[in-house]
N, C-alpha and C positions, 0 to 999 in steps of 0.2 A: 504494500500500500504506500503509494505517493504522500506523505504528509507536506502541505505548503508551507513554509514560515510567515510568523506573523507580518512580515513586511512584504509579502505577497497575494496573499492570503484577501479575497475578495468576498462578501458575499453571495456572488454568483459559486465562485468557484468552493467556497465554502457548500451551500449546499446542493451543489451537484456531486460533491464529494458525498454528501450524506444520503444523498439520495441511490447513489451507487451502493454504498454501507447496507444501508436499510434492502435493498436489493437481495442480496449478498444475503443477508439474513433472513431472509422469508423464506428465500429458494433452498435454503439449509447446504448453499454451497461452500461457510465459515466451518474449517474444523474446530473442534474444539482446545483447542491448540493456538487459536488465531483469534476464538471467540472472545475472550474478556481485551486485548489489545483492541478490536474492531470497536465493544463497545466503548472503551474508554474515548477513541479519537471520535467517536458519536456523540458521547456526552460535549466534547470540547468542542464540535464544530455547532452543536446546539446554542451553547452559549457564547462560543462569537456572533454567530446570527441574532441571538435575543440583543446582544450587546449594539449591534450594529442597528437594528430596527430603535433600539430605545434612543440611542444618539441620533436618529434619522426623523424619532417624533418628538425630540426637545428641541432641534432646530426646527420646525415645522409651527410648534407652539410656540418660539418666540418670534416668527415672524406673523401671527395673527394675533 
């Protein structure tokens, strides 16, 4: 698995990773061996996106 660095590291590309992840996990194509790693970078690319939305609605609200 490609992990981006935060200085790369886009919203887009953030959850298209994750959506790859989640992929991956429904099809039961993660061993178990790969499983707890897979969900770890899931948890983190969850909360760059939550991170990235809330910075994206407090600029939003200071300009209305």
């Amino acid at each position: 698995m490609k992990k981006n660095t935060e200085e790369t590291l886009t919203y887009e590309s953030a959850w298209s990773e994750l959506q790859v992840i989640v992929a991956e996990l429904q099809s039961g194509q993660t061993s178990i061996d790969h499983l707890s790693a897979k969900i770890e970078r899931a948890a983190e690319l969850v909360q760059f996106c939550r991170e990235k939305l809330r910075a994206t609605e407090n600029s939003l609200s200071r300009l209305g």
